[in-house]
C-alpha positions in Angstrom: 87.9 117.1 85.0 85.4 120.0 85.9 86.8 122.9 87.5 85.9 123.6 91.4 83.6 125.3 91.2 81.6 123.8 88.4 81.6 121.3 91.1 80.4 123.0 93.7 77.6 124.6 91.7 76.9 121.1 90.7 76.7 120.0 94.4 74.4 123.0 95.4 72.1 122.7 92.8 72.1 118.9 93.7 71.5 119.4 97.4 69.0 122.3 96.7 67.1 120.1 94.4 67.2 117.4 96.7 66.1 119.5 99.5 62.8 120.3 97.4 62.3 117.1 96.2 62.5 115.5 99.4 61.7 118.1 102.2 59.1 120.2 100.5 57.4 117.8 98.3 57.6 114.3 99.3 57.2 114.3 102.9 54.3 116.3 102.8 53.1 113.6 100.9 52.8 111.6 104.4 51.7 114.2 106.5 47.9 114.9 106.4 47.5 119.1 106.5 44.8 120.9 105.4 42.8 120.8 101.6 45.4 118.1 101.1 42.3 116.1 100.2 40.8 119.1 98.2 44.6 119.6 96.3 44.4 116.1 95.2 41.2 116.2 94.1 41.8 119.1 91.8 45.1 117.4 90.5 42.3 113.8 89.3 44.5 112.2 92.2 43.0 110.5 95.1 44.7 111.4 98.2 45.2 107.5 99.2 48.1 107.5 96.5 49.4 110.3 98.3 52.0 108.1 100.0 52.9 106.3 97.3 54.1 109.4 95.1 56.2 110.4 98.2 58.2 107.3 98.1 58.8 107.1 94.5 59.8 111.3 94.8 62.3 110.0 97.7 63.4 107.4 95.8 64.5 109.1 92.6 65.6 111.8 94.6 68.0 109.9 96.6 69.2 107.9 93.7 70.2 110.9 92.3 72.0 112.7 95.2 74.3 109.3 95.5 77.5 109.9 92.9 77.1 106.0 91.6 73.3 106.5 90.8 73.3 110.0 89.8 72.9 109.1 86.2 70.0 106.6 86.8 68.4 109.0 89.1 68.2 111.9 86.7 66.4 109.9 84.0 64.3 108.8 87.2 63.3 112.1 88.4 63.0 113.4 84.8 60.0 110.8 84.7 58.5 111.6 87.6 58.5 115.4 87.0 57.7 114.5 82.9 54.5 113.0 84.9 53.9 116.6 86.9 54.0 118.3 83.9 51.0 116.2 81.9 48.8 116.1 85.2 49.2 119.7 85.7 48.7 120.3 82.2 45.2 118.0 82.0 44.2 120.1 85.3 44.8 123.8 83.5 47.4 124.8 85.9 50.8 126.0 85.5 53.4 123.3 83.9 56.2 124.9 83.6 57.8 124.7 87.2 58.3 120.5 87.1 60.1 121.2 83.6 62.6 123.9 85.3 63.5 121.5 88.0 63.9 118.7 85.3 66.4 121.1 83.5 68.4 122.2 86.8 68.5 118.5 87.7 70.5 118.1 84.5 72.5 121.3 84.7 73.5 120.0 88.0 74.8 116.6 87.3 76.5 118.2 83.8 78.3 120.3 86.6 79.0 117.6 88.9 79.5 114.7 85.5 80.7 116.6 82.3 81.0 113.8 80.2 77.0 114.6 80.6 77.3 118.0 79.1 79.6 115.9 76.1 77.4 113.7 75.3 74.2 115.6 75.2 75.9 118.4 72.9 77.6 115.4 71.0 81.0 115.9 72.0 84.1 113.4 72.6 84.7 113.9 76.2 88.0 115.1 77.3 90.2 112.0 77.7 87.9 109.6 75.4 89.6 106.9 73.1 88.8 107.1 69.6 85.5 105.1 69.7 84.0 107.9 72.2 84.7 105.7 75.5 85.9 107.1 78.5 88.6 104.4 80.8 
């Protein structure tokens, strides 16, 4: 059972995530605003598939602010920002912000799940039976 405020850590790195995920990255993604066009460009992307990278970034991003998802939607948005990295990479441009997110969105569900933190550091989790399963 994680402490409280592992938990609450976990929720604020969650919702902050979440936040950017959804508020500052995939909404714009609807919203025309200028050198949008020119941004996408840059990136090899054409700007008409602007729409549909916002709903997948909503997507994975709400799956993995619901508790029964979370799991799902951390291997989700780990894709998606796995796919940041290698366009950003091909472009020249910095890479190394989408992989910092990928590793907060872990650190945050380890805080909010940490049977997550067990298993990646292969460790029984606290209250396993003997075969490594949790009830």
């Amino acid at each position: 059972m994680p402490s409280k405020a592992q938990r609450i850590t976990g929720w604020v790195l969650t919702g902050s995530l979440g936040l950017f995920l959804i508020g500052a990255s995939g909404i714009p993604k609807f919203v025309d605003f200028p050198d949008k066009k020119e941004m996408f460009d840059h990136l090899g992307i054409t700007a008409n598939l602007a729409p549909i990278l916002g709903v997948i970034e909503i997507t994975v991003a709400i799956l993995f602010l619901i508790p029964r998802t979370s799991f799902v939607g951390a291997i989700l948005v780990t894709g998606y920002l796995g796919g940041a990295v290698w366009t950003h990479l091909r472009v020249g441009d910095p890479w190394f912000f989408p992989i910092i997110l990928g590793v907060v969105t872990w650190i945050a569900l380890g805080l909010r799940q940490p049977a997550i933190f067990s298993l990646a550091f292969g460790k029984t989790p606290r209250g396993a039976g003997p075969d490594g399963s949790v009830p």
